[in-house]
C-alpha positions as CSV (number, residue, x, y, z in Angstrom):
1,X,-31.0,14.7,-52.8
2,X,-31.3,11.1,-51.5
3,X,-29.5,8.5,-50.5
4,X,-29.9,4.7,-50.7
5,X,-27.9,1.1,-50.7
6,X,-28.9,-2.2,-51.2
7,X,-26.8,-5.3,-49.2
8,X,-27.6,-8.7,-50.5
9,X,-25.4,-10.4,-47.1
10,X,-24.4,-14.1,-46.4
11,X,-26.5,-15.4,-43.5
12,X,-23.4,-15.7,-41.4
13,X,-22.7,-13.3,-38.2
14,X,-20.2,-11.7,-39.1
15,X,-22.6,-9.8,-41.7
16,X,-24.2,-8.2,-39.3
17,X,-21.9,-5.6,-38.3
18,X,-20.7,-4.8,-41.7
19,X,-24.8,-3.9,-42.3
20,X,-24.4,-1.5,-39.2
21,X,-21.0,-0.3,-39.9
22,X,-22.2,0.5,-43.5
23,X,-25.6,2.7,-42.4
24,X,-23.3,4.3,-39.0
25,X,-21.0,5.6,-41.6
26,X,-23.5,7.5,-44.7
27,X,-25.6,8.8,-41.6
28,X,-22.3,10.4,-39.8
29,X,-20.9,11.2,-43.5
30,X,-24.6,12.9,-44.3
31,X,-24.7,14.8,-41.0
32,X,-27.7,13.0,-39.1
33,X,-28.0,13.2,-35.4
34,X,-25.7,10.3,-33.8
35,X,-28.1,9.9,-31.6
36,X,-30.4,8.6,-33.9
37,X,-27.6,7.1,-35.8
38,X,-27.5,4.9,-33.1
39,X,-31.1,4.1,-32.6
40,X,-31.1,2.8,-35.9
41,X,-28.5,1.1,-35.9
42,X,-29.2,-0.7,-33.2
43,X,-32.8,-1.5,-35.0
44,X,-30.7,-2.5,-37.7
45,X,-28.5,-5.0,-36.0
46,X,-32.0,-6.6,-34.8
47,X,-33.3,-7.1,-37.9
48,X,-30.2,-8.3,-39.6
49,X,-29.5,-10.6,-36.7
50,X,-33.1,-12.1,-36.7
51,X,-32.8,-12.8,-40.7
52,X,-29.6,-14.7,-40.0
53,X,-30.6,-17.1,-37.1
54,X,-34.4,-17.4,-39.0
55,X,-33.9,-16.7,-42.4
56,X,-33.5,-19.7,-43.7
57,X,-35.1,-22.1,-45.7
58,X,-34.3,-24.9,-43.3
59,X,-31.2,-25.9,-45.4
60,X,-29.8,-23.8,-42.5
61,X,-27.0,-22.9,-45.2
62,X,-24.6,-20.2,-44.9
63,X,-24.5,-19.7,-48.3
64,X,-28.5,-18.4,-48.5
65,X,-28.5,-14.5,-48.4
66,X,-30.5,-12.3,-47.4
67,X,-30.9,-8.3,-48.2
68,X,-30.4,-5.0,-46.7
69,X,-31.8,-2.0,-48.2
70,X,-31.9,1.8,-46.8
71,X,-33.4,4.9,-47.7
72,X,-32.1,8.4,-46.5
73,X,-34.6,11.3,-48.3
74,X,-35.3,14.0,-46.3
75,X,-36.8,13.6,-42.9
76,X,-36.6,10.0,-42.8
77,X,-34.7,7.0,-43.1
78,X,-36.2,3.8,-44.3
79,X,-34.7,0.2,-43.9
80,X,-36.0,-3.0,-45.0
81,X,-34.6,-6.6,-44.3
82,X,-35.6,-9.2,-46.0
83,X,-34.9,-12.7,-45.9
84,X,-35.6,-16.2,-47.5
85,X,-37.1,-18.1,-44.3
86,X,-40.4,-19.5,-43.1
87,X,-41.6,-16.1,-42.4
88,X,-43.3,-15.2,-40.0
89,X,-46.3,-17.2,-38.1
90,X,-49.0,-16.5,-39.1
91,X,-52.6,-16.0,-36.9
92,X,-54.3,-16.2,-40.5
93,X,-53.5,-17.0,-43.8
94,X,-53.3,-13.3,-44.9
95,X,-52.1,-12.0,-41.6
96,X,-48.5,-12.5,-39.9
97,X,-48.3,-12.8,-36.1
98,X,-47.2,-8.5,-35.0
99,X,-44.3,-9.3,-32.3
100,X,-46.5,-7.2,-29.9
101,X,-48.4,-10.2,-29.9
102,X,-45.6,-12.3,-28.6
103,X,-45.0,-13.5,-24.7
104,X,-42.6,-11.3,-23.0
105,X,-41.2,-13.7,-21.3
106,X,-40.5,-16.0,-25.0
107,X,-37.6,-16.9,-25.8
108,X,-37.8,-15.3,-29.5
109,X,-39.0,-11.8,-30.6
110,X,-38.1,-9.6,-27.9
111,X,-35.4,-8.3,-30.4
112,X,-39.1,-7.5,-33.4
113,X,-40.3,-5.4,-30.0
114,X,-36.9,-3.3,-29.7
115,X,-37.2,-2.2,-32.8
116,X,-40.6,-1.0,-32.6
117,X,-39.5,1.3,-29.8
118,X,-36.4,2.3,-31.8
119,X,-38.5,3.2,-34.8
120,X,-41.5,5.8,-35.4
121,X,-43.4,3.2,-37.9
122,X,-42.3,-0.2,-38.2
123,X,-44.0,-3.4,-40.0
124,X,-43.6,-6.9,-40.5
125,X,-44.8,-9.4,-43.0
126,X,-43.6,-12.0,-45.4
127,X,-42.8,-11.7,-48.9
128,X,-45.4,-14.5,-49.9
129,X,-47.8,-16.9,-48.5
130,X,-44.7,-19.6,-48.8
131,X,-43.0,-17.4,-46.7
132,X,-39.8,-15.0,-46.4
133,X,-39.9,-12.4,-43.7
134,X,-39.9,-8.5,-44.6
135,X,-38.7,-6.0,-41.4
136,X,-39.3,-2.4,-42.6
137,X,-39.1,0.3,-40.4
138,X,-38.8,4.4,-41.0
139,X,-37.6,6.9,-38.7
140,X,-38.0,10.5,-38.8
141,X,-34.1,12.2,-38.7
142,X,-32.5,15.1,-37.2
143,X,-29.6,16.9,-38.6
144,X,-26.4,18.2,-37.1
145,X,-26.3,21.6,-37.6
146,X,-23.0,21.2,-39.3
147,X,-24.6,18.5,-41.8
148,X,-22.5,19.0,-45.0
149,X,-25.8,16.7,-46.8
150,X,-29.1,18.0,-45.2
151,X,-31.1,16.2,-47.5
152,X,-34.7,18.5,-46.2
């Protein structure tokens, strides 16, 4: 058995915790470790938070969306957020900038490196050479032993 959702959320704050709230709940519903529960939710929260503040198209309108989708199947959990913005910059044409790239001390992207050390693969791209940013990242999950959907 698997599990999945897909969010299509306002780029407004207050989305943000409803994504989290959302994943928190199937994980402690299918029995996953809370422990990584929490590490991906916290990933989670990053990645939503950086789609609202940058995932615009400049309009810097509430209304524009952007999407949530996670994967529970097995051993891993996948989540991708995607948005409608710039994207992210790019060192080539074909190649975003990776936020280990980025200055420690910059203002932006500390929040891309959290969620590499949160997650066991991660990756970041845009959608299209015009732009809109794609977070994906997977992590491998433990079970409760009491997990009433172990999906291994």
């Amino acid at each position: 058995m698997s599990i999945w959702w897909s969010l299509h959320l306002r780029r407004e704050a207050a989305s943000v915790p409803l994504a989290r709230r959302l994943l928190v709940g199937t994980m402690e519903t299918a029995g996953v470790d809370p422990d990584v529960s929490y590490e991906l939710s916290v990933a989670l929260t990053e990645a939503c938070a950086n789609a609202v503040e940058h995932g615009g198209d400049g309009a810097a309108e509430a209304s524009e969306a952007y999407r949530v989708t996670a994967y529970l199947d097995g051993e891993t959990c996948r989540i991708e957020v995607a948005d409608s913005g710039p994207g992210f910059p790019r060192v080539a044409p074909e190649r975003p900038v990776a936020p280990a790239e980025v200055d420690v001390d910059a203002e932006h992207g500390r929040g891309l490196r959290l969620i590499e050390e949160l997650a066991d693969h991660v990756q970041f791209g845009n959608k299209s050479v015009r732009g809109g940013a794609v977070v994906s990242f997977d992590k491998i999950v433990k079970w409760r032993a009491d997990a009433p959907l172990a999906l291994t």
